[in-house]
C-alpha positions as a printed Julia matrix, in Angstrom:
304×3 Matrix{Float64}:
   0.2   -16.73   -2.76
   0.47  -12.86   -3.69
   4.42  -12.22   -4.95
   5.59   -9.64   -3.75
   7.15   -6.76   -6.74
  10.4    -5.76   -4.82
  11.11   -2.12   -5.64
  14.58   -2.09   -4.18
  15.29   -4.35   -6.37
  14.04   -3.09   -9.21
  15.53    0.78   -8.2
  19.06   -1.24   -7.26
  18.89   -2.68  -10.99
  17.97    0.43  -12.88
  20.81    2.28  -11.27
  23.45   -0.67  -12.17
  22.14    0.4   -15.54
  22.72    3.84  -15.06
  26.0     3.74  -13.6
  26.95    1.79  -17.11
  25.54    4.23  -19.49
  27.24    7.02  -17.35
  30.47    5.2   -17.18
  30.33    4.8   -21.22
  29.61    8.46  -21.55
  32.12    9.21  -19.25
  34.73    7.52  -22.07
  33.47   10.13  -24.63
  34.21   12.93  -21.84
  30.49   13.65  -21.15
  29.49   13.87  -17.77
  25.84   14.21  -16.73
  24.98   16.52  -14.26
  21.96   17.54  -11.78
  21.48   20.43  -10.09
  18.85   20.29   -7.2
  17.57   23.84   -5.63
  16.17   23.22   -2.16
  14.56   26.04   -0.4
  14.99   26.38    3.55
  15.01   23.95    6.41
  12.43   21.05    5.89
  13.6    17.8     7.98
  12.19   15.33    5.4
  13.14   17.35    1.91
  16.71   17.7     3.75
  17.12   13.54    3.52
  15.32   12.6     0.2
  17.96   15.4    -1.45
  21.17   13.94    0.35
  19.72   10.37   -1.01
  19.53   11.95   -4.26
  22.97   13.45   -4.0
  23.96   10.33   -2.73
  23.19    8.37   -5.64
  24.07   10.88   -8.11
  27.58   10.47   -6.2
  27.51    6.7    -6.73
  26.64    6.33   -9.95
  29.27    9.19  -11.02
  26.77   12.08  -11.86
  27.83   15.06  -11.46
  25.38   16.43   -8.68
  24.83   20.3    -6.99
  23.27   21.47   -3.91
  21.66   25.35   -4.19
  20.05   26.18   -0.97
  18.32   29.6    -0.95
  16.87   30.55    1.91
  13.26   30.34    3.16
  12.75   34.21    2.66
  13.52   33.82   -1.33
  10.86   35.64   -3.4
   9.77   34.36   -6.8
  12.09   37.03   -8.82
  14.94   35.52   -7.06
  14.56   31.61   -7.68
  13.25   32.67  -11.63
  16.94   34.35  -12.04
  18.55   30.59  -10.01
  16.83   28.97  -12.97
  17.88   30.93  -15.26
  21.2    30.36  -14.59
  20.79   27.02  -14.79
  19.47   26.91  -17.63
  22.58   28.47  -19.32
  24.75   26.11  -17.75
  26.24   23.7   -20.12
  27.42   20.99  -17.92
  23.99   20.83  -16.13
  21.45   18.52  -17.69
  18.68   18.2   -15.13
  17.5    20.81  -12.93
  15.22   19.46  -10.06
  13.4    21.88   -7.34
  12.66   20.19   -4.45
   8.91   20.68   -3.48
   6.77   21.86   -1.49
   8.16   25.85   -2.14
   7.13   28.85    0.61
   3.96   30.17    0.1
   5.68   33.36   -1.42
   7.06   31.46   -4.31
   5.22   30.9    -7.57
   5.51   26.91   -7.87
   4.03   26.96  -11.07
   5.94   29.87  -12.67
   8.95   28.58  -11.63
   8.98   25.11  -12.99
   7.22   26.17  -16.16
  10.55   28.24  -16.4
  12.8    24.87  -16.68
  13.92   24.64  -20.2
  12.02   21.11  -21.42
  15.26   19.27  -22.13
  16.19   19.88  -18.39
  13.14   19.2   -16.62
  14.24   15.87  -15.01
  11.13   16.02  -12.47
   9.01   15.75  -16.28
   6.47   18.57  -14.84
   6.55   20.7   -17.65
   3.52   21.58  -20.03
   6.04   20.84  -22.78
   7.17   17.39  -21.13
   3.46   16.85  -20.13
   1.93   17.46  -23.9
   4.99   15.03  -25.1
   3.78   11.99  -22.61
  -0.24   12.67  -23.72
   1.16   12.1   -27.48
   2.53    8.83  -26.81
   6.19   10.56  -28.09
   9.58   10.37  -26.12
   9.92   12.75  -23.07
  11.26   12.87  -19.59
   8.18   11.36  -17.61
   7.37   12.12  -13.97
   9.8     9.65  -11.86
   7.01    8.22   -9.64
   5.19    7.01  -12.45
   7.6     6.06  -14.86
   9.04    3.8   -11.98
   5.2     1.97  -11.67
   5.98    1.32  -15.28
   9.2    -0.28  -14.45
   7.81   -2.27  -12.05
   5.15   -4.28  -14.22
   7.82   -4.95  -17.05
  10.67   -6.21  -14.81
   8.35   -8.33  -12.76
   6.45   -9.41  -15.94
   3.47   -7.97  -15.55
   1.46   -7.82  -18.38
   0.15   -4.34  -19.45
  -0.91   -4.14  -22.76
  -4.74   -5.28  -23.21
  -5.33   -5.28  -19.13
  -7.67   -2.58  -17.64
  -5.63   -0.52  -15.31
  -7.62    1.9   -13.02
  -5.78    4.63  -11.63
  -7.02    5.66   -8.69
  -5.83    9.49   -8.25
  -5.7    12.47  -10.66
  -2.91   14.87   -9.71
  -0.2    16.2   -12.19
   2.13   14.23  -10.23
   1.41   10.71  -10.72
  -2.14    9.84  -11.18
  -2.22   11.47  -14.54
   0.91   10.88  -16.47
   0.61    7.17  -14.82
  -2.71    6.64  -16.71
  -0.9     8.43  -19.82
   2.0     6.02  -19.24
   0.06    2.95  -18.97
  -2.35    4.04  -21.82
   0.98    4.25  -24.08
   1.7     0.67  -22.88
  -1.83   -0.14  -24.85
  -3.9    -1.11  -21.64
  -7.22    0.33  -21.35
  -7.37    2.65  -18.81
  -9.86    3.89  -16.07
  -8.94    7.26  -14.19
 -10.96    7.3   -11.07
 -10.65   10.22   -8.04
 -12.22   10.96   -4.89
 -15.61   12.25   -6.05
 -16.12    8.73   -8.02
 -19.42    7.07   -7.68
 -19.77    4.22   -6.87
 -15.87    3.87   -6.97
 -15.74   -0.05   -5.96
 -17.36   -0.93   -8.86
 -14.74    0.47  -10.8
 -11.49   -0.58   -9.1
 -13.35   -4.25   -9.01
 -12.47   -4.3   -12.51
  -8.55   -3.77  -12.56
  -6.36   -5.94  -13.92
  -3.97   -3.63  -12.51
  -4.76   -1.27   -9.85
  -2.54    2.29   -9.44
  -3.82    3.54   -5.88
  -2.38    7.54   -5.85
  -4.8     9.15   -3.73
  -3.15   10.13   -0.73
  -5.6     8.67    1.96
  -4.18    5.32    4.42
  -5.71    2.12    3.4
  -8.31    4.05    1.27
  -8.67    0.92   -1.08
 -10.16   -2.01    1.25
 -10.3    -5.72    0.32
 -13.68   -5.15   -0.66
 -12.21   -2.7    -3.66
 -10.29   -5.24   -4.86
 -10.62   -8.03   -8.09
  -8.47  -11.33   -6.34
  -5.5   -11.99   -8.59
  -5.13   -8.19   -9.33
  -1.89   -6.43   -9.57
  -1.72   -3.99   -7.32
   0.23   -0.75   -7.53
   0.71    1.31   -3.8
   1.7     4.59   -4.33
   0.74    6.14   -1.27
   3.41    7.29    1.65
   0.87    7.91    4.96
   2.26    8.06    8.17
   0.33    6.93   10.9
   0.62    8.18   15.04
  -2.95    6.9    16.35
  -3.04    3.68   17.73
  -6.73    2.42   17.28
  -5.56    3.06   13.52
  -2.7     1.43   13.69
  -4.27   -1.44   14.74
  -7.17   -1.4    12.21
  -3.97   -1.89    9.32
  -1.93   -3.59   10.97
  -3.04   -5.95   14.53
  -1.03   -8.49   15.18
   2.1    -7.2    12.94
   4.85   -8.1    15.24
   7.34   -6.24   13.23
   5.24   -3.38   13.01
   4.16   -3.34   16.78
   8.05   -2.5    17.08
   8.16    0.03   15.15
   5.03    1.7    16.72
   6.05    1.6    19.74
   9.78    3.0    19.03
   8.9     5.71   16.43
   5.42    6.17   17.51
   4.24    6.09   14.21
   4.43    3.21   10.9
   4.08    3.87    7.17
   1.08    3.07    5.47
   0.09    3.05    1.48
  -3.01    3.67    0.21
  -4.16    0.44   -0.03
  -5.15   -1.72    3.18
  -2.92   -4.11    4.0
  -5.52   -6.78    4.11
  -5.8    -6.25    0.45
  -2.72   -7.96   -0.51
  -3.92  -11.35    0.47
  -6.12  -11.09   -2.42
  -4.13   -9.82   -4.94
  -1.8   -11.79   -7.63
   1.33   -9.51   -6.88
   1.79   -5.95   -4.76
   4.29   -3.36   -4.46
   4.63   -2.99   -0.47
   4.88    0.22    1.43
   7.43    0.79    2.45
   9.88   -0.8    -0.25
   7.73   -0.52   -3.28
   7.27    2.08   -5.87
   9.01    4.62   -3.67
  12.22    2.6    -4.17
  12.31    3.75   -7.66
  11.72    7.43   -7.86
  15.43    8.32   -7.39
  16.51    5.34   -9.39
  13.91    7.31  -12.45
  15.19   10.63  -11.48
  18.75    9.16  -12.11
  17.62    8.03  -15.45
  15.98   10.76  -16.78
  19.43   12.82  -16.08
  21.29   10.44  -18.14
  18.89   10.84  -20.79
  18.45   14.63  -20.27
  22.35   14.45  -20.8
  22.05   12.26  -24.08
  19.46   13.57  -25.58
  21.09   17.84  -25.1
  24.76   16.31  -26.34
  23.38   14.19  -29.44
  24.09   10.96  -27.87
């Protein structure tokens, strides 16, 4: 029977760790501290911040909420930045994405100072995680990583295929994994004959963004497999191609009108040797990274 890799878990453990490390800092009067910019009125950035805020609370980071509003032009949110940037106490400086259309994304997280890029999007941070040396690695990934080790997982000699090549997570995953010492496929939409690659993983990362593009017959039985995906679904002759007969899930349709679903089908999981669920997987552990990369932000600017 598949086991099932609990990311809640995992996330709940890694910030236990945290709060310890913070806690010991906290003795040599070092406090770390996050600022998070979020831009406008958008429902779903609104709650992944206050969870983020929430934990930062929790694990006794020191945490700040700048919330410029949607008519902010690119000059403005450079000079936010910049003030960040020459704040001492702040360690880790996180803009909540997607920006208006009037903002330069990519000028304005290239303007992060390395050291405080806690999201690990900079070229700086980037070039660091491609030459296998220490840097603050995107959260999503660097939680898959966390994952396979705490559930024992072997990585190093298994072919992982990454399925997915944004900046995000399908790249620095394969760099991650790749600096674990598996051997690593990197596989994207325009893939021929993609089956016959993912067929081969030992471990398979699915980052593509589609719901239930990896079907059963994708899959090598016994595989890990990694579900990165967050797709929401509201039509019901999909719903019940994922997920017919799902009690549990038939209640949630029918209350919320809609379910999540990963990128891998369901069905999929039967066949596997261990999966991360969606929901309750991988997504468990980006804030649980994003806390960890401000403690070591923090320990790494104060010599620690």
């Amino acid at each position: 029977m598949a086991k099932v890799l609990d990311g809640a878990a995992i996330a709940a453990e890694i910030q236990q760790e945290v709060a310890g490390e913070v806690a010991a800092l906290a003795s040599k009067g070092v406090r770390p501290g996050l600022a998070v910019v979020l831009v406008g009125h958008v429902a779903a950035s609104e709650i992944y911040v206050r969870s983020k805020v929430k934990t930062c609370e929790e694990l006794g980071i020191h945490s700040e909420l700048i919330t410029p509003p949607e008519s902010i032009t690119t000059e403005e949110m450079l000079a936010i930045v910049a003030e960040l940037n020459g704040r001492e106490e702040i360690d880790g400086i996180l803009i909540q994405l997607p920006l208006p259309p009037q903002v330069d994304t990519k000028r304005l997280l290239d303007a992060i100072l390395p050291e405080k890029d806690v999201d690990g999007f900079h070229p700086v941070n980037a070039g660091r995680l491609q030459a296998g040396r220490p840097s603050l690695a995107p959260c999503t990934p660097a939680g898959v990583i966390q994952i396979l080790r705490r559930s024992g997982i072997p990585i190093a000699g298994a072919h992982a295929v990454v399925v997915g090549r944004s900046d995000i997570v399908g790249k620095p995953a394969a760099m991650l994994l790749l600096n674990e010492h598996a051997t690593v496929t990197v596989c994207h939409s325009r893939t021929r004959d993609l089956a016959s690659f993912t067929r081969q993983a030992d471990i398979l990362v699915a980052a593509i963004g589609r719901a239930g593009f990896i079907t059963p017959e994708m899959v090598k039985p016994g595989a890990t497999l990694i579900d990165v995906g967050i797709n929401r679904i509201t039509d019901r002759e999909e719903f019940l191609r994922f997920f017919a007969g799902d009690a549990r899930r038939e209640e949630t349709f029918t209350r919320r009108g809609s379910v999540i679903v990963g990128d891998i089908d369901p069905h999929a999981f039967a066949l596997s040797g261990a999966y991360t669920p969606v929901p309750g997987g991988v997504g468990k552990l980006t804030i649980a990274m994003l806390m960890s990369n401000t403690l070591q932000a923090a320990r790494q600017r104060r010599g620690f």
